[in-house]
N, C-alpha and C positions, 0 to 999 in steps of 0.2 A: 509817721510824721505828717503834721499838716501845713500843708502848703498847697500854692495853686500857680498855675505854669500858664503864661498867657503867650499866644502864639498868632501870626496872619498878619503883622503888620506891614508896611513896606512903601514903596513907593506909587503913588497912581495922579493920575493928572486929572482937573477939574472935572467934576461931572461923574467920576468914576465909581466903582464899589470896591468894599473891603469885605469880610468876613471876618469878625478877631473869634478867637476860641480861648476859654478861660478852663483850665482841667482840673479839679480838686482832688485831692489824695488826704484820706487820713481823717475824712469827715464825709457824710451826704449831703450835697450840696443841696440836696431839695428841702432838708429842713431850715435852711438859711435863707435870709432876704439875701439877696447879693446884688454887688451894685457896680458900675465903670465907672471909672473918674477919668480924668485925663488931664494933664500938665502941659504948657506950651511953655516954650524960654522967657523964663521973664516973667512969667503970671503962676498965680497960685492953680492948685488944686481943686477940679471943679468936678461937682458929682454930675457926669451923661446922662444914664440911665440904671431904672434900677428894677428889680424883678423881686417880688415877695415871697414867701414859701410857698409848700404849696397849701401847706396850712390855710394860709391867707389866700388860696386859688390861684400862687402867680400873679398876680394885680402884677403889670408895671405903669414906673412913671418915667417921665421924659424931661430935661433940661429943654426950654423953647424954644434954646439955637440950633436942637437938633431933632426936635419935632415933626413926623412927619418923611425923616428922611432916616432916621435909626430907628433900629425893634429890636430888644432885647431877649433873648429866648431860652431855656433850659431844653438840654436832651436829660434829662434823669438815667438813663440805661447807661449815658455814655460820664454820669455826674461832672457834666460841661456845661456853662454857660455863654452863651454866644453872644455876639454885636455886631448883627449888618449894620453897614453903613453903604446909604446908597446918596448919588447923588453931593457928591463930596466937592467942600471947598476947603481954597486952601487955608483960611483959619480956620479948619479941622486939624492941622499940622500939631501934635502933640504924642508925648507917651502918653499911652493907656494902661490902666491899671484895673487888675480885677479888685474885690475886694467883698472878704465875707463879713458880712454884720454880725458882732456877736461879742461874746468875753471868754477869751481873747477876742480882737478882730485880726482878719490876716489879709497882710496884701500880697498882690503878684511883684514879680520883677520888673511888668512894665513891657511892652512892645511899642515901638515906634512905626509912628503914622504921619506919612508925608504929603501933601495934597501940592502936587506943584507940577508946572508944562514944561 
Protein backbone atom coordinates (compact mmCIF):
# COMPACT_ATOMS: atom_id res chain seq x y z
CA UNK A 1 0.00 0.00 0.00
CA UNK A 2 1.16 3.54 -0.62
CA UNK A 3 1.18 5.88 1.74
CA UNK A 4 3.37 8.20 3.75
CA UNK A 5 3.08 8.76 7.68
CA UNK A 6 4.29 12.07 8.80
CA UNK A 7 5.39 12.44 12.40
CA UNK A 8 7.49 15.23 14.98
CA UNK A 9 5.02 17.70 15.21
CA UNK A 10 4.01 19.52 18.44
CA UNK A 11 4.34 22.19 20.33
CA UNK A 12 7.51 24.69 20.79
CA UNK A 13 7.91 28.39 21.58
CA UNK A 14 9.41 31.18 19.30
CA UNK A 15 12.88 30.64 18.28
CA UNK A 16 12.67 26.88 18.60
CA UNK A 17 13.15 23.68 16.37
CA UNK A 18 11.24 20.79 14.99
CA UNK A 19 12.30 17.95 13.19
CA UNK A 20 9.06 16.48 11.05
CA UNK A 21 9.87 12.90 9.44
CA UNK A 22 7.78 11.89 6.48
CA UNK A 23 7.92 7.60 6.05
CA UNK A 24 6.91 6.11 2.73
CA UNK A 25 5.64 2.59 2.28
CA UNK A 26 4.75 0.98 -0.85
CA UNK A 27 7.08 3.15 -3.10
CA UNK A 28 11.03 4.51 -3.12
CA UNK A 29 10.79 7.55 -2.10
CA UNK A 30 14.25 8.60 -3.76
CA UNK A 31 12.72 8.13 -7.15
CA UNK A 32 10.13 11.04 -6.37
CA UNK A 33 10.40 14.85 -6.01
CA UNK A 34 8.66 15.18 -2.64
CA UNK A 35 7.53 18.12 -1.25
CA UNK A 36 5.95 19.89 2.48
CA UNK A 37 3.09 21.89 2.22
CA UNK A 38 1.56 23.19 5.28
CA UNK A 39 -2.03 24.59 6.11
CA UNK A 40 -2.80 27.34 8.80
CA UNK A 41 -6.68 27.93 9.82
CA UNK A 42 -8.14 30.04 7.57
CA UNK A 43 -5.48 29.96 4.59
CA UNK A 44 -4.89 27.72 1.77
CA UNK A 45 -2.23 25.33 1.16
CA UNK A 46 1.11 26.45 0.64
CA UNK A 47 4.05 24.41 -0.87
CA UNK A 48 7.44 24.78 2.24
CA UNK A 49 9.93 22.97 0.74
CA UNK A 50 10.67 20.56 -1.66
CA UNK A 51 13.46 17.99 -2.56
CA UNK A 52 13.89 16.43 -6.24
CA UNK A 53 14.88 12.91 -7.06
CA UNK A 54 17.73 11.72 -6.92
CA UNK A 55 17.62 11.47 -10.54
CA UNK A 56 17.56 15.28 -10.45
CA UNK A 57 20.64 15.11 -7.55
CA UNK A 58 18.06 16.10 -4.64
CA UNK A 59 18.13 19.83 -5.95
CA UNK A 60 15.84 21.40 -3.08
CA UNK A 61 13.85 24.61 -3.22
CA UNK A 62 12.46 26.65 -0.46
CA UNK A 63 9.17 29.02 0.02
CA UNK A 64 11.04 32.69 1.04
CA UNK A 65 9.14 32.60 4.48
CA UNK A 66 11.01 29.91 5.37
CA UNK A 67 14.38 30.36 3.67
CA UNK A 68 17.18 30.05 5.56
CA UNK A 69 15.55 28.61 8.56
CA UNK A 70 14.13 25.12 6.93
CA UNK A 71 16.29 22.19 4.98
CA UNK A 72 14.60 19.58 3.63
CA UNK A 73 16.54 16.26 3.51
CA UNK A 74 16.01 12.43 2.36
CA UNK A 75 17.69 9.53 4.41
CA UNK A 76 17.20 6.91 1.35
CA UNK A 77 18.12 3.74 3.61
CA UNK A 78 15.41 4.87 5.97
CA UNK A 79 12.94 5.93 2.56
CA UNK A 80 12.07 9.29 4.96
CA UNK A 81 12.10 12.47 4.12
CA UNK A 82 12.74 15.11 6.74
CA UNK A 83 11.92 19.03 7.60
CA UNK A 84 14.15 20.77 10.09
CA UNK A 85 12.73 23.61 11.16
CA UNK A 86 14.92 25.86 13.09
CA UNK A 87 14.32 29.06 14.45
CA UNK A 88 10.46 29.05 14.43
CA UNK A 89 7.74 31.65 14.42
CA UNK A 90 4.66 31.54 15.40
CA UNK A 91 3.10 32.02 11.86
CA UNK A 92 4.84 28.61 11.29
CA UNK A 93 1.68 27.47 13.30
CA UNK A 94 0.02 25.01 10.68
CA UNK A 95 -0.39 21.24 9.67
CA UNK A 96 2.28 19.82 7.56
CA UNK A 97 1.90 17.58 4.90
CA UNK A 98 4.19 15.28 3.28
CA UNK A 99 3.36 14.78 -0.31
CA UNK A 100 4.89 12.63 -3.25
CA UNK A 101 4.82 14.26 -6.88
CA UNK A 102 3.77 12.02 -9.19
CA UNK A 103 0.44 9.92 -11.00
CA UNK A 104 -1.20 9.23 -8.50
CA UNK A 105 0.19 12.07 -6.05
CA UNK A 106 -0.03 10.92 -2.41
CA UNK A 107 -0.50 12.86 0.60
CA UNK A 108 0.29 12.32 4.44
CA UNK A 109 -2.20 12.67 7.16
CA UNK A 110 -0.61 15.85 8.27
CA UNK A 111 1.11 16.57 11.73
CA UNK A 112 0.56 19.58 13.70
CA UNK A 113 2.97 22.41 14.24
CA UNK A 114 2.45 25.02 16.99
CA UNK A 115 4.87 27.94 17.42
CA UNK A 116 3.59 29.68 20.55
CA UNK A 117 4.96 30.99 24.43
Amino acid sequence: QVQLVESGGGLVQPGGSLRLSCVASGFLSSLYAMEWYRQAPGKQRELVASIASMIHNSNTNYADSVKGRFTVSRDNAKNTVYLQMNSLKPEDTAVFYCHRVGRPDVWGQGTQVTVSS
